[in-house]
C-alpha positions as a Python dict, from the first residue, in 0.01 Angstrom:
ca = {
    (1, 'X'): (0, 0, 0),
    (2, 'X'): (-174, -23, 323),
    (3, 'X'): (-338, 218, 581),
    (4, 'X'): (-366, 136, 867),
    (5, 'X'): (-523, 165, 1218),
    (6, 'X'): (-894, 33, 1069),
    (7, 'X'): (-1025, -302, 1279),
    (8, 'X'): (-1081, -545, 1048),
    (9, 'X'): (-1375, -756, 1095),
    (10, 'X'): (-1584, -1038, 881),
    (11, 'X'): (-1583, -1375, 771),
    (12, 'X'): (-1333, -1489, 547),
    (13, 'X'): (-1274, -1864, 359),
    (14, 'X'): (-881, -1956, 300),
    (15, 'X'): (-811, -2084, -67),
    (16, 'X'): (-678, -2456, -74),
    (17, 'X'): (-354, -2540, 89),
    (18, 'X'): (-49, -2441, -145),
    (19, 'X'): (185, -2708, 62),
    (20, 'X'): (-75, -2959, -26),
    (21, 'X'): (-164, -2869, -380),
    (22, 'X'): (204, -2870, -484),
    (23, 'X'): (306, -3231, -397),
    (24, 'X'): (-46, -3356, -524),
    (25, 'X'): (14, -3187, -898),
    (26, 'X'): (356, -3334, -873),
    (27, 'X'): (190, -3682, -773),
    (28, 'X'): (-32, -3630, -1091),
    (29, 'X'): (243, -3770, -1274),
    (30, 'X'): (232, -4112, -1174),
    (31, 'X'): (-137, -4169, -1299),
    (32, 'X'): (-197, -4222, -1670),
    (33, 'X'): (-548, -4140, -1660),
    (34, 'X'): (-705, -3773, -1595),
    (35, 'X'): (-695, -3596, -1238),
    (36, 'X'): (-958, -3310, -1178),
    (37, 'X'): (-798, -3129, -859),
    (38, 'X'): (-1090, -2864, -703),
    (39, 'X'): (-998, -2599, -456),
    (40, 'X'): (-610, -2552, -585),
    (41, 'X'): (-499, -2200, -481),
    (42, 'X'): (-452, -1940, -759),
    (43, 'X'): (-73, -1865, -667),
    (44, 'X'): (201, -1832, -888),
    (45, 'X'): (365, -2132, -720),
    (46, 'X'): (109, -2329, -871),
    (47, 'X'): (155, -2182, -1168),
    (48, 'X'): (507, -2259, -1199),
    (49, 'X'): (434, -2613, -1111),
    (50, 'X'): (159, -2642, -1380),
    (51, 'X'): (476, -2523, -1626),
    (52, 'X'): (684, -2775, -1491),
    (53, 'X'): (408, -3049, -1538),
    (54, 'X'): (357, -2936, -1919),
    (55, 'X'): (757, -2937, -1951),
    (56, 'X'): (726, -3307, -1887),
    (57, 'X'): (489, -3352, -2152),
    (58, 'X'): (164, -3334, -1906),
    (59, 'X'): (-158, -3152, -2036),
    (60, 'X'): (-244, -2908, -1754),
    (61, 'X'): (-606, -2717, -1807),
    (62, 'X'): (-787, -2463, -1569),
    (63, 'X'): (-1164, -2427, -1475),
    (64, 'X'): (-1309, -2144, -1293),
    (65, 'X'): (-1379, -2137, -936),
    (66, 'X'): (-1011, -2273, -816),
    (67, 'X'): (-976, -2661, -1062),
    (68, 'X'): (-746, -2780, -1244),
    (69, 'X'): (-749, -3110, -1500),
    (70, 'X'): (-456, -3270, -1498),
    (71, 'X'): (-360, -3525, -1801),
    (72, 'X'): (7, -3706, -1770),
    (73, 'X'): (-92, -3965, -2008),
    (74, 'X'): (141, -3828, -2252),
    (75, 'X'): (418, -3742, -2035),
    (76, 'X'): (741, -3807, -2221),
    (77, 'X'): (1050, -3653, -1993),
    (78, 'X'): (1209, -3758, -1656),
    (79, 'X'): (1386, -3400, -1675),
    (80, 'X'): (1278, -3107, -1478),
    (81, 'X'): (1394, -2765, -1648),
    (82, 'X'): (1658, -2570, -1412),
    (83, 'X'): (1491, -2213, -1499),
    (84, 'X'): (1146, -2373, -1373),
    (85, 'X'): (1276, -2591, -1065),
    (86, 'X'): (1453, -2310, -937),
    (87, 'X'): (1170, -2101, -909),
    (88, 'X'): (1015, -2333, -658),
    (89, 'X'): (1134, -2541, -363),
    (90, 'X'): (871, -2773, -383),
    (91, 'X'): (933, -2857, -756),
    (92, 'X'): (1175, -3161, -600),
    (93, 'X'): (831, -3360, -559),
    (94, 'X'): (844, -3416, -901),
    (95, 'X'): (1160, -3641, -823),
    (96, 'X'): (999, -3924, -642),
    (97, 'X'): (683, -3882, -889),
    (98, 'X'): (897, -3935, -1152),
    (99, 'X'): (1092, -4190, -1032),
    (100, 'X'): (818, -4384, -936),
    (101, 'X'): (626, -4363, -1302),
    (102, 'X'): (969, -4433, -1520),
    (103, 'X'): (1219, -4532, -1262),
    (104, 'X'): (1430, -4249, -1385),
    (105, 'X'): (1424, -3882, -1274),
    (106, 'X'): (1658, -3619, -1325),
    (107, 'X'): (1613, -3250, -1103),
    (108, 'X'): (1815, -2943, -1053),
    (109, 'X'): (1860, -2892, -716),
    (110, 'X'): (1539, -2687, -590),
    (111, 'X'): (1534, -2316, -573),
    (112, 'X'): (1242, -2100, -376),
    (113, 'X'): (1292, -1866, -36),
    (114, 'X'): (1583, -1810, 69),
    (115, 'X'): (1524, -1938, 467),
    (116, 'X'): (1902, -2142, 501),
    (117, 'X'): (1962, -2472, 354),
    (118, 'X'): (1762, -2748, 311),
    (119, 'X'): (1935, -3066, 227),
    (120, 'X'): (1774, -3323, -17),
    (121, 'X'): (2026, -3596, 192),
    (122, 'X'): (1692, -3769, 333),
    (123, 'X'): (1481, -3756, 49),
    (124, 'X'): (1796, -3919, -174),
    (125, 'X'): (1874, -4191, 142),
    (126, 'X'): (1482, -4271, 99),
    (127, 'X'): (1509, -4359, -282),
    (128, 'X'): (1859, -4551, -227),
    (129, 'X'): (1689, -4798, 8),
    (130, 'X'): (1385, -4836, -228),
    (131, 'X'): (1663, -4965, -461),
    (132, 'X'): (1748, -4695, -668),
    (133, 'X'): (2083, -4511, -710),
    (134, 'X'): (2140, -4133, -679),
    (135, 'X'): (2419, -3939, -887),
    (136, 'X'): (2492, -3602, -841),
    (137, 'X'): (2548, -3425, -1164),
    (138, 'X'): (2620, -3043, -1278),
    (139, 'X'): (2326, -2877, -996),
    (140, 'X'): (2156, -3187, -1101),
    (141, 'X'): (1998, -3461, -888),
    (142, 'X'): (1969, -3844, -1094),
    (143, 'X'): (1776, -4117, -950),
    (144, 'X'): (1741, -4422, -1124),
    (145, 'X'): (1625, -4783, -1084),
    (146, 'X'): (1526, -5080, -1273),
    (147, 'X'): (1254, -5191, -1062),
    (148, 'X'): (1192, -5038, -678),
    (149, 'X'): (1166, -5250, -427),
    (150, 'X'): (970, -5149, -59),
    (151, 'X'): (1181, -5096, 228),
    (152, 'X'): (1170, -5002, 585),
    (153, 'X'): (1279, -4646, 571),
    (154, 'X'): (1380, -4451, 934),
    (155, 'X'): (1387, -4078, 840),
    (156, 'X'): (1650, -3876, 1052),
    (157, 'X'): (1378, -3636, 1157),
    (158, 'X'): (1016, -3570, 1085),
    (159, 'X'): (1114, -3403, 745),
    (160, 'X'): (782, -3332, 523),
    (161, 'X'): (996, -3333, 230),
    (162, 'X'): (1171, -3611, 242),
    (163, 'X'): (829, -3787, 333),
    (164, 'X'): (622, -3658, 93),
    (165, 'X'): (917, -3768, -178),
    (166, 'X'): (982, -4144, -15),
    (167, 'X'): (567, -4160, -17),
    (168, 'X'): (537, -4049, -406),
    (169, 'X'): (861, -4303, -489),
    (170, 'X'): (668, -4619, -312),
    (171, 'X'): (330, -4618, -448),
    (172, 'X'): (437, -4824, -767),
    (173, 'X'): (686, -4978, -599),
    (174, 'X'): (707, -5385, -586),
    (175, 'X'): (632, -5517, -238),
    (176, 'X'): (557, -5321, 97),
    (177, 'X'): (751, -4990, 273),
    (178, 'X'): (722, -4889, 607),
    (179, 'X'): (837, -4479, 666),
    (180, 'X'): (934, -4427, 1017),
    (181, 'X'): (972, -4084, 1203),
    (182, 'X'): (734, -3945, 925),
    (183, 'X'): (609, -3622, 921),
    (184, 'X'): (262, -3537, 1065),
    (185, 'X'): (166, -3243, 901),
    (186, 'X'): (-204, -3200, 736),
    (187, 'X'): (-59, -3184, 422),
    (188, 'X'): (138, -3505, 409),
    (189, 'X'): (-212, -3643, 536),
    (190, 'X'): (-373, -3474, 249),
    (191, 'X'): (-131, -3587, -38),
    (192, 'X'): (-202, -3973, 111),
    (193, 'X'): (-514, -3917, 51),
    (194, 'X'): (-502, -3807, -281),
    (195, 'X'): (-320, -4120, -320),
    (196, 'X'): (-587, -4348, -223),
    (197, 'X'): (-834, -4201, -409),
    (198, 'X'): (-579, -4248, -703),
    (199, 'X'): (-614, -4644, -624),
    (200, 'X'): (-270, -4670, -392),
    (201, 'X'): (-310, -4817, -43),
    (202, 'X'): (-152, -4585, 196),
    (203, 'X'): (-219, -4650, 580),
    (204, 'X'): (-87, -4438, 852),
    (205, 'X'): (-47, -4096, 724),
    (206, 'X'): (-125, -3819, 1016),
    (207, 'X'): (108, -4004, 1181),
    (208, 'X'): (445, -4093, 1312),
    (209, 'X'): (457, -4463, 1035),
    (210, 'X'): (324, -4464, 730),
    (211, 'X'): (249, -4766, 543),
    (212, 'X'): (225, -4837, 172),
    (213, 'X'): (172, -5121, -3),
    (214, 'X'): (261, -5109, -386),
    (215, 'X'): (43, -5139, -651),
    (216, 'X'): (133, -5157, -1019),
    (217, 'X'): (-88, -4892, -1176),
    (218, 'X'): (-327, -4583, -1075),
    (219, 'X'): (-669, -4448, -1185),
    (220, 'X'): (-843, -4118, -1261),
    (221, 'X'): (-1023, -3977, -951),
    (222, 'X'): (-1196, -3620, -845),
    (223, 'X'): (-1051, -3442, -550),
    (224, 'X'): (-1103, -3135, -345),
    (225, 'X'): (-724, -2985, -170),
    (226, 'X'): (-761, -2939, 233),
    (227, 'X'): (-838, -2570, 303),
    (228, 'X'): (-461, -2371, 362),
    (229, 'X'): (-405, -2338, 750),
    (230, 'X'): (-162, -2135, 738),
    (231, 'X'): (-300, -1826, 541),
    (232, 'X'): (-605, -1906, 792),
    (233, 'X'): (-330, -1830, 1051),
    (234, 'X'): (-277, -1518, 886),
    (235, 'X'): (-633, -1392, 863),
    (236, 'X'): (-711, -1457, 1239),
    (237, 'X'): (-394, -1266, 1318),
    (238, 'X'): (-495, -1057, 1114),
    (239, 'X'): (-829, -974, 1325),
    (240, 'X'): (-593, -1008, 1671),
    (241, 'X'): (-347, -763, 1563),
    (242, 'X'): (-553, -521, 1447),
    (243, 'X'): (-837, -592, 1786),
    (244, 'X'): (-1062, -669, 1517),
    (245, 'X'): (-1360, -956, 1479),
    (246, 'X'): (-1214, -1208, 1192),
    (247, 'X'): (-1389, -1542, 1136),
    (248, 'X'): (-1224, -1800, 920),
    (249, 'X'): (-1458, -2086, 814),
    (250, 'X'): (-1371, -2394, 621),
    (251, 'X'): (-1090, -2523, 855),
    (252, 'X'): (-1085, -2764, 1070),
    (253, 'X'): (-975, -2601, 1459),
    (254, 'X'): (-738, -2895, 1516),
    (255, 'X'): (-495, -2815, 1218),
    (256, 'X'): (-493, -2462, 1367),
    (257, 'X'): (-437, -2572, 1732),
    (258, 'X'): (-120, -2452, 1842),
    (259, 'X'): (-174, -2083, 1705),
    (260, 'X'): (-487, -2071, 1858),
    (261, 'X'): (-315, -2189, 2211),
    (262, 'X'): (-86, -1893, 2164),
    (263, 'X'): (-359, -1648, 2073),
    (264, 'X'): (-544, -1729, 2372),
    (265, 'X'): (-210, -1710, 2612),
    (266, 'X'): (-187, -1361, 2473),
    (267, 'X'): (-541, -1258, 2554),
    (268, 'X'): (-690, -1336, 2213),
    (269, 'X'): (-1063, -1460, 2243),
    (270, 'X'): (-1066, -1699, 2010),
    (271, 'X'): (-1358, -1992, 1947),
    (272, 'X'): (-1452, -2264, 1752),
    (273, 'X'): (-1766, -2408, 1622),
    (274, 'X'): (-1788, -2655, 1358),
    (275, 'X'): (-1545, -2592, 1072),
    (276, 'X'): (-1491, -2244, 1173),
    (277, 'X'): (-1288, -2010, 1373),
    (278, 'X'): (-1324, -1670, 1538),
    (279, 'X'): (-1065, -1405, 1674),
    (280, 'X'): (-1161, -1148, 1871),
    (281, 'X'): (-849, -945, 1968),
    (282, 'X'): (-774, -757, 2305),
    (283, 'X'): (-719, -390, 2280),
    (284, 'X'): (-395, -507, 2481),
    (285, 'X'): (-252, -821, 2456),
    (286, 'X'): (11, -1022, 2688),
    (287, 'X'): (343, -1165, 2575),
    (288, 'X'): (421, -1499, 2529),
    (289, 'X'): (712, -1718, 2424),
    (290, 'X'): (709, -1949, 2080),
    (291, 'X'): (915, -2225, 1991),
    (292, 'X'): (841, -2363, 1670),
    (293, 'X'): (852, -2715, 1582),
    (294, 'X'): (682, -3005, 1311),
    (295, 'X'): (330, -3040, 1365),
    (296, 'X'): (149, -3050, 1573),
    (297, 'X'): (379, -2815, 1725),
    (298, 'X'): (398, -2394, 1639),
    (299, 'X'): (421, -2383, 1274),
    (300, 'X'): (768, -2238, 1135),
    (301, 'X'): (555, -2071, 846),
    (302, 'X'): (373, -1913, 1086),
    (303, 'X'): (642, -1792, 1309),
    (304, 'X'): (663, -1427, 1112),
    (305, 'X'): (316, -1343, 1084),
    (306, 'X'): (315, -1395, 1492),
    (307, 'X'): (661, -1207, 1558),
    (308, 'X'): (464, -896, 1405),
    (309, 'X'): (166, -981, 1612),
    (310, 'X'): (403, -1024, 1937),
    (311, 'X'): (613, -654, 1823),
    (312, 'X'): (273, -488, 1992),
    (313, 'X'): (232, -680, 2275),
    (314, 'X'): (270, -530, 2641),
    (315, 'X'): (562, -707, 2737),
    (316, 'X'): (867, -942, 2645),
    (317, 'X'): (819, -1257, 2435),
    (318, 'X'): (1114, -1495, 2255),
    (319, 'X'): (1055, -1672, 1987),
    (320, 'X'): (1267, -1966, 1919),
    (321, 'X'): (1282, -2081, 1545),
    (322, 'X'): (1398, -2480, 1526),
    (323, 'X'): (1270, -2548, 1134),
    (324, 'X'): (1512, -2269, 939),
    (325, 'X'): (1811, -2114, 948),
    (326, 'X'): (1750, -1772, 809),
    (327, 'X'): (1394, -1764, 923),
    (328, 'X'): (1446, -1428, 1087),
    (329, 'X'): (1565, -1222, 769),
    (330, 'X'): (1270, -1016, 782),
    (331, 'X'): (1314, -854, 1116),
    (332, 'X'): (1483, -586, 954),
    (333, 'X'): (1203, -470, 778),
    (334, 'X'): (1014, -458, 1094),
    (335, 'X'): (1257, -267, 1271),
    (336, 'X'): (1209, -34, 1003),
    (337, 'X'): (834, 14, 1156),
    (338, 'X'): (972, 82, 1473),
    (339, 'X'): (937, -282, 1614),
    (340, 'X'): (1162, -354, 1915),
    (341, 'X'): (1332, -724, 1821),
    (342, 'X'): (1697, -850, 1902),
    (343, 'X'): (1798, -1209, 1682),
    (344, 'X'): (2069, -1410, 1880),
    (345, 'X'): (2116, -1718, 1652),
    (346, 'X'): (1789, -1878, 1636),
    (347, 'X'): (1606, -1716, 1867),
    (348, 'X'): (1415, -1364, 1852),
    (349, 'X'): (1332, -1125, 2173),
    (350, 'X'): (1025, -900, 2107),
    (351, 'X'): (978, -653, 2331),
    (352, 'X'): (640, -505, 2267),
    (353, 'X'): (629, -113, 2168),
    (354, 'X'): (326, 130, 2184),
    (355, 'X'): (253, 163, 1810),
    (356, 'X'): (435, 93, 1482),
    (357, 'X'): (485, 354, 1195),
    (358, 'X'): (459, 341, 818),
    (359, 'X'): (787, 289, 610),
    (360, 'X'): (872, 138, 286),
    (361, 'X'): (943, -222, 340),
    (362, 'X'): (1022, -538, 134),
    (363, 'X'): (880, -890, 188),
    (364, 'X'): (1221, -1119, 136),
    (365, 'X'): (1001, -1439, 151),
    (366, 'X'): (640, -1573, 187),
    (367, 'X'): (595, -1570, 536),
    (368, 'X'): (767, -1254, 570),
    (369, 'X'): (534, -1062, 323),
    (370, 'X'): (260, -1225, 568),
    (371, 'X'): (436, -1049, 848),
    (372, 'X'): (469, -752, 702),
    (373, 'X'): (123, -684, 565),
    (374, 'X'): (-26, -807, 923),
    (375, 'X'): (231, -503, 1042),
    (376, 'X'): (120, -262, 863),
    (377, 'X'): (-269, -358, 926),
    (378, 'X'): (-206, -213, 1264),
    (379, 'X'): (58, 82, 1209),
    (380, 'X'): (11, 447, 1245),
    (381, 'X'): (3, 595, 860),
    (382, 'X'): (39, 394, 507),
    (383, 'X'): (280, 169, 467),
    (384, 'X'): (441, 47, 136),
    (385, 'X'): (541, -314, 51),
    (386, 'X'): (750, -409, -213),
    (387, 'X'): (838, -777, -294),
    (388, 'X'): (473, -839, -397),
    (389, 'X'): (622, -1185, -611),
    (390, 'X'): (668, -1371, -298),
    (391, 'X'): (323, -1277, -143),
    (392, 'X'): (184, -1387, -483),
    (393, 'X'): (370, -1742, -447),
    (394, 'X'): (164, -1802, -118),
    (395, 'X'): (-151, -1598, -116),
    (396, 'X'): (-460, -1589, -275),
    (397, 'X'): (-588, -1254, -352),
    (398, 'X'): (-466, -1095, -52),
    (399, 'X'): (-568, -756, -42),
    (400, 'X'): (-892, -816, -223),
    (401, 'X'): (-1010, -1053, 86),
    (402, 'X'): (-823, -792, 371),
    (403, 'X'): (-1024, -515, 182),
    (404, 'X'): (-1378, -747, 215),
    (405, 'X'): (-1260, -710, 609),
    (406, 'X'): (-1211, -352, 640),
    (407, 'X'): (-909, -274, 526),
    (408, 'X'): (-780, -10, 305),
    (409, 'X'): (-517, -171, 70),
    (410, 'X'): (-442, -122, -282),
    (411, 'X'): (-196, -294, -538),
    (412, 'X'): (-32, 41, -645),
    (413, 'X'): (241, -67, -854),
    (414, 'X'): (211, -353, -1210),
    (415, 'X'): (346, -339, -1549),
    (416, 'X'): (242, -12, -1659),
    (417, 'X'): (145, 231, -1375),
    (418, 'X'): (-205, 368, -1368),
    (419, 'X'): (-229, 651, -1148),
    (420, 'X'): (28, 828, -961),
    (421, 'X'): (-143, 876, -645),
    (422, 'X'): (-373, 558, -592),
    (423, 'X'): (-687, 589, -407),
    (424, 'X'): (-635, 389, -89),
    (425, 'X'): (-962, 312, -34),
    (426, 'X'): (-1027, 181, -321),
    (427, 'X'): (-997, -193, -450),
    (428, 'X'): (-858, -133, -818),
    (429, 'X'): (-673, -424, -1008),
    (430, 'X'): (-339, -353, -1165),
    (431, 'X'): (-176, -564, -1370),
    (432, 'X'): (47, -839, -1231),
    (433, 'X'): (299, -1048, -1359),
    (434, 'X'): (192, -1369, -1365),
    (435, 'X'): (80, -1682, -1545),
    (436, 'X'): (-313, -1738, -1678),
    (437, 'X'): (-445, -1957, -1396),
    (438, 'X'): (-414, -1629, -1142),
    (439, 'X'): (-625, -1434, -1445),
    (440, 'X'): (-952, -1461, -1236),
    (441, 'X'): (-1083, -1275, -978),
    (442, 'X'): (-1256, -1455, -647),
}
């Protein structure tokens, strides 16, 4: 539950990035030695892939403060579990991990949001030219090889999956591969990195060809996850949208570039210095078209919390989405707060409104709960969101960190209510349904 109307202002630090910290537990698997992984997010998407590690016969153990000690030494399965995988889109990493350790994997088909389909055809075109052959059996993806061989591998499009999977599959491989049209994103930078530090010799990543050259074993190593841009993103919007003061430090401006660009176009006074960045919002902001695309372009994970941002502008934006399908699902909910937004195919028209109100809502997806708690930052009364398990799978302690800022949000509902009329203002802790790693408190 949120009130709100209350500028939020403050410094804030994002938790590491979840879209790193998934593929690098997955790549966890092809070591044989102990990984200690420092800044990993306290999300349930984590904690889902820790289960899916320890499925596989991995020994996953938490420290405080955001680390994780990871031990695959005694992994003894190449099968995923379907009731774990399709929990989790990004649990398909564990494919070309796999694959790459035993030369044998077998996944259900991924599960996670709902935002349209998204085909595992490049990911399973990247493993058949590294030698290996795909079968397609009951929901379940089978990839197996005697021996992978590097290959030159041209990716249809900039796909992070299907990179992050080829990359993961090549590191033990015999000989060199070459991925063309690879994706750029910080992530994909970040699990190459991990890589390297793991002993594999990866050259390229950050940009459009990535080289590796395969080695025949990997080492322990220490390693500290990239800070998570995009639920940066969400804080400084979080600051515009409510004409509020928000600095986010530990992120480097350049990952954040594009949003930034926007913010300014709309009025936004936003500046770097260093590792940090500051948002000083407009009491009235201008409109200004989006079109999302791969980095370093507008980020599609991004694209809801800004539609919210946009619904109170004074003026007419579009926003054209180019990553997902169903990316717009959550305009509904927004309408429902009296935002002004008309969806032809991929494309949104926001025509700014005076004010939004309070309603009941539901977050259908991550980046949609992000949307619709930067919504009701800045809406007239309290607003109610429901479909808290999706804003767990992406971020951190949420309201406890919007609540350092300013504002008044609670966690009103858990396993066994507490009170029947919760005290906005205050910063209780209800139970939640989730795993042990999300059992401590910032």
């Amino acid at each position: 539950m949120i009130e709100g109307g209350r500028r939020l202002e403050g410094v804030v630090a994002p938790p590491g990035a979840k879209n790193a910290a998934l593929p690098i537990m997955a790549a966890c698997l092809l070591c044989e030695s102990e990984v200690i992984l420092h800044r990993v997010p306290r999300i349930t998407d984590v904690d889902v892939m820790a289960a899916i590690l320890e499925s596989l016969g991995a020994r996953v153990r938490e420290q405080p403060g955001g680390t994780l000690i990871i031990d695959a030494s005694s992994v003894n399965s190449h099968t995923a579990p379907y009731a774990l995988v399709s929990k989790l889109n990004a649990s398909f990493d564990v494919t070309g991990a796999l694959l790459g350790r035993f030369g044998l994997a077998e996944v259900p088909r991924p599960g996670g949001c709902i935002l349209g389909p998204r085909a595992v055809d490049m990911h399973l075109h990247g493993f058949e030219s590294l030698g290996a052959r795909v079968d397609l059996e009951h929901g379940s993806v089978i990839v197996s090889a005697p021996a992978l061989r590097g290959a030159r591998i041209a990716l249809a499009k900039p796909s992070v999956g299907a990179t992050k999977n080829v990359l993961l599959a090549s590191v033990r491989a015999r000989g060199t591969t070459t991925i063309e049209n690879a994706a750029r994103e910080p992530e994909v930078t970040d699990l190459g990195d991990f890589l390297n530090a793991l002993g594999a010799r990866v050259s390229g990543h950050g940009g459009p060809t990535i080289t590796v050259e395969g080695v025949a074993k990997l080492h322990a190593c220490e390693y500290t996850i990239i800070p998570d841009r995009l639920v940066a993103g969400t804080y400084l919007l979080a600051g515009a949208i409510t004409s509020g003061d928000v600095t986010v430090t530990g992120v480097d401006p350049v990952m954040a570039a594009s949003l930034c660009e926007h913010l300014t176009a709309t009025g936004c006074e936003v500046s770097a210095q260093g590792v940090s960045i500051r948002a000083r919002g407009a009491r009235k902001w201008k409109p200004v078209n989006v079109r999302t695309a791969p980095y370093p372009g507008f980020p599609t994970d991004l694209q809801p919390p800004f539609v919210a941002y946009l619904a109170l502008a004074s003026g007419s934006s579009t926003v054209e989405e180019t990553i997902f399908d169903a990316r717009f699902v959550y305009v509904g909910e927004l309408l429902r707060m009296g935002a002004d937004i008309t969806v032809t195919g991929r494309t949104a028209r926001v025509t700014g409104v005076a004010k939004l109100k309070d309603a009941v809502v539901v977050a259908p997806d991550i980046r949609a709960g992000g949307s619709l708690v930067l919504a009701a930052l800045a809406a007239e009364g309290t607003t109610e969101i429901g479909g808290l398990e999706y804003i767990d799978r992406g971020y951190e302690f949420l309201e406890e960190r919007l609540a350092a800022l300013g504002a008044r949000v609670v966690r009103a509902s858990g396993v066994t209510p507490i009170m029947t009329q919760p005290d906005i203002g205050s910063t209780m802790k209800l139970p939640r349904v989730v795993a042990p790693f999300r059992s401590q408190s910032p």
